[in-house]
C-alpha positions in Angstrom: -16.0 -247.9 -31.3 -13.5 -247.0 -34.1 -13.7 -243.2 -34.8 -14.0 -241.9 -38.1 -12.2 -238.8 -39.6 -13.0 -237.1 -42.6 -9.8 -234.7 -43.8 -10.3 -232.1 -46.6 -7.6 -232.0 -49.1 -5.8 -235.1 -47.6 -5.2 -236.5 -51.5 -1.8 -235.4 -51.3 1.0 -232.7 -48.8 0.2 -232.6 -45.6 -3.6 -233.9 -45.8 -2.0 -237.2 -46.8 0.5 -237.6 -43.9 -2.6 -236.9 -41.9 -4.7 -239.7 -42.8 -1.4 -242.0 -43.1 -1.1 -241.6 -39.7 -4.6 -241.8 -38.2 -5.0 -244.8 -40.3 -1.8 -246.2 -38.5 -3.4 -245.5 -35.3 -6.5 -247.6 -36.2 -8.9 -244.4 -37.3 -11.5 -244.9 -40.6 -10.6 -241.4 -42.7 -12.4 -240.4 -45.4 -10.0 -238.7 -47.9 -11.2 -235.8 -50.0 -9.8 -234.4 -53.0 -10.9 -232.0 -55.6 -8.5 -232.6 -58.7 -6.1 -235.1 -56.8 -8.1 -238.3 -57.8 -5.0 -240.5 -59.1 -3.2 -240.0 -55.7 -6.2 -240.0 -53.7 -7.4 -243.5 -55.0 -3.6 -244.6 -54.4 -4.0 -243.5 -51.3 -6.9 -245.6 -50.3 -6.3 -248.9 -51.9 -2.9 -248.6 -49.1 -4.6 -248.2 -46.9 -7.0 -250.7 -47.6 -11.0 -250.8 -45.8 -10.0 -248.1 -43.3 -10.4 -245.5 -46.1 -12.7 -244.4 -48.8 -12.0 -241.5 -51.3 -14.9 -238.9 -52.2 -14.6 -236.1 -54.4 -15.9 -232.5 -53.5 -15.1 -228.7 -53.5 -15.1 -227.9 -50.1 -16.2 -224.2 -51.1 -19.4 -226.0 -52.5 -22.2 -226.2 -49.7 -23.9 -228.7 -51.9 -21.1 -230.7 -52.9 -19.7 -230.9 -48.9 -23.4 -231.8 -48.0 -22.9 -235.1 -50.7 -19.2 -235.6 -49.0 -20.9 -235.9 -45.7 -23.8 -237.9 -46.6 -21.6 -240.3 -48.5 -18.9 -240.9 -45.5 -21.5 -241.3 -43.0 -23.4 -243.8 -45.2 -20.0 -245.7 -45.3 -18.6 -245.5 -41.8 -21.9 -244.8 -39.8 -20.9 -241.6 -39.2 -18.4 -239.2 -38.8 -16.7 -238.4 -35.4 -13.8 -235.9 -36.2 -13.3 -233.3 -39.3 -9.7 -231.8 -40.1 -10.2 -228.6 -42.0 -6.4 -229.4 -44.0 -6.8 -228.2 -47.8 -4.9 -225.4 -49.1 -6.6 -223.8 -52.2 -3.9 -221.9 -54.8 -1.7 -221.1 -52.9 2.4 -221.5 -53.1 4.9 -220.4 -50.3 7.1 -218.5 -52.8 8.8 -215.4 -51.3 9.5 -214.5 -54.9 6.1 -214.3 -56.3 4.5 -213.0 -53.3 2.6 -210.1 -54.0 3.5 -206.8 -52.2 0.5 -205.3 -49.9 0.1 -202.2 -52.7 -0.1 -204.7 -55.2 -3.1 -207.1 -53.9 -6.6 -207.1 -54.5 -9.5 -208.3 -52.7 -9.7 -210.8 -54.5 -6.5 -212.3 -53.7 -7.7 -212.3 -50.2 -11.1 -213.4 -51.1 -9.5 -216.6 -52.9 -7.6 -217.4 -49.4 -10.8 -216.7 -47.3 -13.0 -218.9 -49.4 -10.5 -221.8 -49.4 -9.6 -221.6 -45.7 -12.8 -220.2 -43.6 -15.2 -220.7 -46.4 -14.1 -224.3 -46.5 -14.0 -225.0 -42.8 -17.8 -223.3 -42.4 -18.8 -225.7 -44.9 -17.6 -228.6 -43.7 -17.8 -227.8 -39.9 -21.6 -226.5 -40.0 -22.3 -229.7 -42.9 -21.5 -232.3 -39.7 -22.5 -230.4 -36.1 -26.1 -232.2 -36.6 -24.8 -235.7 -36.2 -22.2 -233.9 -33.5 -25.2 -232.8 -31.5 -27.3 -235.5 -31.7 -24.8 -237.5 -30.2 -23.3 -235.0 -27.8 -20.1 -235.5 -28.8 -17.4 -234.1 -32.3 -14.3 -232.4 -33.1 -13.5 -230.5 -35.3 -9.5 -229.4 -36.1 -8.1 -227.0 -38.1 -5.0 -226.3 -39.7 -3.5 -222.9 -39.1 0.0 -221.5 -39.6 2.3 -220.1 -37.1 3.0 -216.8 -39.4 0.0 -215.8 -37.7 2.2 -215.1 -34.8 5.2 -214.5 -36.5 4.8 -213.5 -40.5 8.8 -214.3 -41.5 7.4 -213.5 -44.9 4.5 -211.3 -45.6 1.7 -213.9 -47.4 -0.5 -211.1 -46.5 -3.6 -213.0 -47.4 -2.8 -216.4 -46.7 -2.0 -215.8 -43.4 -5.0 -213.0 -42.9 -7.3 -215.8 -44.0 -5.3 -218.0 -41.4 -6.0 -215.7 -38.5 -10.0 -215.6 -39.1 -9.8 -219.3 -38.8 -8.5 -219.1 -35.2 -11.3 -216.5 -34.4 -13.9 -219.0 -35.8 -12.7 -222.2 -33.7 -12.5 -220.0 -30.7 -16.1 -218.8 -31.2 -17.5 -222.5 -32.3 -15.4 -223.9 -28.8 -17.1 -221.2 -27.1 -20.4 -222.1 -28.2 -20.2 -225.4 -28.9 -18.6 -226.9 -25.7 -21.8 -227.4 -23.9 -22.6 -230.7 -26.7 -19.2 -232.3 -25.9 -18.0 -230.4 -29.2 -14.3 -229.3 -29.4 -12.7 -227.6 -31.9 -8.9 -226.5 -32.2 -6.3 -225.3 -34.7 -3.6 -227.1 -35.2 -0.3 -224.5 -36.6 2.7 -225.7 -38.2 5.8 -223.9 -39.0 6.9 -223.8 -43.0 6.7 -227.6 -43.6 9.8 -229.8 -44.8 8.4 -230.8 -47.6 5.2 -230.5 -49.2 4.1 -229.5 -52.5 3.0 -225.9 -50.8 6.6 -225.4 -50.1 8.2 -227.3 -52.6 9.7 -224.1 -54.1 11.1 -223.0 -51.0 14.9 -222.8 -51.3 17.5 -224.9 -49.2 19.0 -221.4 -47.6 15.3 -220.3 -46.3 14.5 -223.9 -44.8 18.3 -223.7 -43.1 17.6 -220.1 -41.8 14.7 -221.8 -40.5 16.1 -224.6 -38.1 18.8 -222.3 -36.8 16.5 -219.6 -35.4 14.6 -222.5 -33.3 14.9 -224.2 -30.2 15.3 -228.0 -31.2 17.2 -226.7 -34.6 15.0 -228.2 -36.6 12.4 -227.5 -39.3 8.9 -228.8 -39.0 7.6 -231.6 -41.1 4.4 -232.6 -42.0 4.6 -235.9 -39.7 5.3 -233.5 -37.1 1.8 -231.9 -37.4 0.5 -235.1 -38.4 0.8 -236.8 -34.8 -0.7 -233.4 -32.7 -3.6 -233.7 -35.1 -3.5 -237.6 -34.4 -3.7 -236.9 -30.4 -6.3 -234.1 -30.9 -8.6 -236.9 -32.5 -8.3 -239.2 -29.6 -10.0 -239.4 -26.7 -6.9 -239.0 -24.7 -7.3 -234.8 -26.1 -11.2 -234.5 -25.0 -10.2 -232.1 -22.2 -8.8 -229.5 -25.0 -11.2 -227.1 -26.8 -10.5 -223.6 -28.1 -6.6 -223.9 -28.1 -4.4 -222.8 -31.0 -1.4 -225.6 -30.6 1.9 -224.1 -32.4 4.4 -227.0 -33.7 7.2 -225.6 -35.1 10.1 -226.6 -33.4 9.9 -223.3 -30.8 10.2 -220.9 -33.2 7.3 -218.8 -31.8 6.1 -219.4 -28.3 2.7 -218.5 -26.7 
């Protein structure tokens, strides 16, 4: 049976490399957007019946309960979720804020979008997970987590909590055939996120790692490919770094 994979965010950057490629690889994705409608309906008319396009603001419990209700009503149901969107936030070294100059709120903004978001959507699907004994759910974390280059203080706080919540959900969860991972790229060559990034940083970048190379977004778009097969069922709980070896477990 064809699995189906609903990814947050996936209108666009990253998210839309994601579905590219699970679509390639014979997956149904359901690609959600919040203000990216042009792209996202671009997105799934190339795709063509694999994919369907639903609006929603993932930090909306009622408007994820509609995005989940809808993509099961179209696909049967839903087998995998990728936690992918990225709310407000630009990797810009030069507009960082400096720790005595945050609020909570800037944090608040980052945990809302990242573990806000992934609650939402996560808790929105384990009933159909349990009933059938069986679910992923994948996140996407960062590797400054490990290895903060730059200080995004709250970006990569919010980043952090995320692992701790797959862990705890893998933990739990893992008895129903549930699995849940994070998947953590380095700085990503290119997306919109990191669009402002300069040519200096990203060369900085490839010569401090192993393969000399900076991560892209197809990179992190194949591990979260695997991670939705059947051929990754063995593997719960794991944070899985792709960056080129720039920071090893």
């Amino acid at each position: 049976m064809t699995r189906t994979v609903l990814v947050t965010g996936s209108g666009r950057g990253l998210g839309s490399y994601i579905v590219k490629a699970l679509s390639e690889k014979g997956f149904n994705v359901i690609i959600n957007y919040n203000n990216s409608k042009e792209e996202s309906e671009k997105l799934k008319n190339e795709i063509g019946a694999q994919a369907i396009a639903i609006q929603a603001d993932i930090t909306d419990r009622e408007a994820v309960e509609q995005l989940v209700k809808k993509g099961t009503e179209h696909f049967g149901q839903i087998d995998v979720v990728v936690n992918n969107a990225l709310v407000n936030f630009k990797f810009d070294p030069t507009t960082q804020k400096a720790f005595k100059d945050l609020t909570y709120k800037d944090y608040e903004q980052q945990l809302d979008g990242t573990l806000k978001a992934a609650f939402n959507v996560s808790q929105s699907v384990i009933p159909q997970f349990l009933e059938r004994k069986d679910g992923a759910i994948i996140s996407i974390g960062t590797n400054l987590y490990q290895n903060p280059v730059v200080p995004y203080h709250e970006y990569t706080t919010a980043k952090a909590a995320l692992i701790g919540f797959t862990r705890n959900v893998a933990a739990e969860l893992g008895q129903y055939g549930i699995r849940a991972n994070v998947v953590s790229g380095g700085l990503l060559k290119t997306t919109d996120a990191s669009a402002v990034t300069t040519p200096e940083v990203f060369d900085l970048i490839a010569q401090s790692t192993p393969l000399r190379k900076v991560t892209t977004p197809q990179d992190v778009a194949n591990m979260v490919v695997y991670l939705c097969s059947e051929a990754a069922d063995g593997i719960t709980g794991q944070n899985i770094t792709v960056d080129g070896g720039l920071t090893m477990n």
